[in-house]
N, C-alpha and C positions, 0 to 999 in steps of 0.2 A: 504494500500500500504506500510506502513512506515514498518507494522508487516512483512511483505514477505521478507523485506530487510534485519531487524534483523534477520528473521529463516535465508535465504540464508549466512548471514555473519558467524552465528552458524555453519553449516553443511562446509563450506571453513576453520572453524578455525579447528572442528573435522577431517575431512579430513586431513588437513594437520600434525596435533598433531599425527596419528595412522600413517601417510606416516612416520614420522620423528622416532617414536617410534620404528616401526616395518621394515622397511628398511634398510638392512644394508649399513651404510657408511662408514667403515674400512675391505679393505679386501687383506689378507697378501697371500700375496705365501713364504714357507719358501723354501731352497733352503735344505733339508734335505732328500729328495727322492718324493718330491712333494703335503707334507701338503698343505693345503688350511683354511685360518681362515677366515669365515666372522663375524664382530663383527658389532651390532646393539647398542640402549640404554639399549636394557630390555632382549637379549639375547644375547649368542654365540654359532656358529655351526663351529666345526672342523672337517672336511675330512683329516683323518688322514691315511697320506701313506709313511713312513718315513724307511730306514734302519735302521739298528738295529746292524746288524754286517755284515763284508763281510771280509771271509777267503780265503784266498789260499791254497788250503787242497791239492791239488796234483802238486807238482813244473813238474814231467813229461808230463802231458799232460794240463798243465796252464788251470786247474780246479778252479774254486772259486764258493766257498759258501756264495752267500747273504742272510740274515734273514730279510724281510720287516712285518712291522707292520701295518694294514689296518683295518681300521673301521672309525666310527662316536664318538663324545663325545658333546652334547647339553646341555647347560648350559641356565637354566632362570631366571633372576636377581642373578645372580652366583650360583643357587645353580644348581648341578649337577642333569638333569632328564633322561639319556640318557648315556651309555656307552656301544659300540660292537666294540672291538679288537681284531685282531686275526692274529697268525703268521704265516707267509708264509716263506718256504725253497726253494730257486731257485737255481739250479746249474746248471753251464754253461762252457762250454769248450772254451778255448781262441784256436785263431790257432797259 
């Protein structure tokens, strides 16, 4: 009986050691066109979705040119395993 209680306390300390490892418990929203960080102990994942520039390329018909940046960047124990960025051109007419 005594054994059952040591494995059981084993397997509640593992458990919780991988919840705490692998669980992210900081997660940022930046206010830069709507990155996303979540950062854990042993990793970080950025949903990166950020402006980049935004022009007013035709003052006659209040045309602007946003450049946004979008992709993933995954880090584990910092080092970098993971990078897809890629730029997007949106132009939009104002009334």
């Amino acid at each position: 009986m005594k054994k059952n209680k040591i494995t059981i306390a084993i397997l509640i300390t593992i458990a919780f050691l991988i919840a705490v490892l692998l669980i992210p418990f900081d997660i940022v929203h930046r206010s830069d066109g709507g990155t996303t960080i979540y950062n854990s102990v042993t990793y970080s994942v950025t949903k990166l979705h950020e402006i980049k520039t935004m022009e007013h390329t035709e003052a006659a018909t209040h045309e602007t040119t946003t450049v946004y940046n979008d992709g993933w960047i995954i880090y584990i124990f910092g080092i970098k395993i993971y990078e897809n960025i890629s730029e997007t051109t949106v132009v939009g007419h104002g009334t």
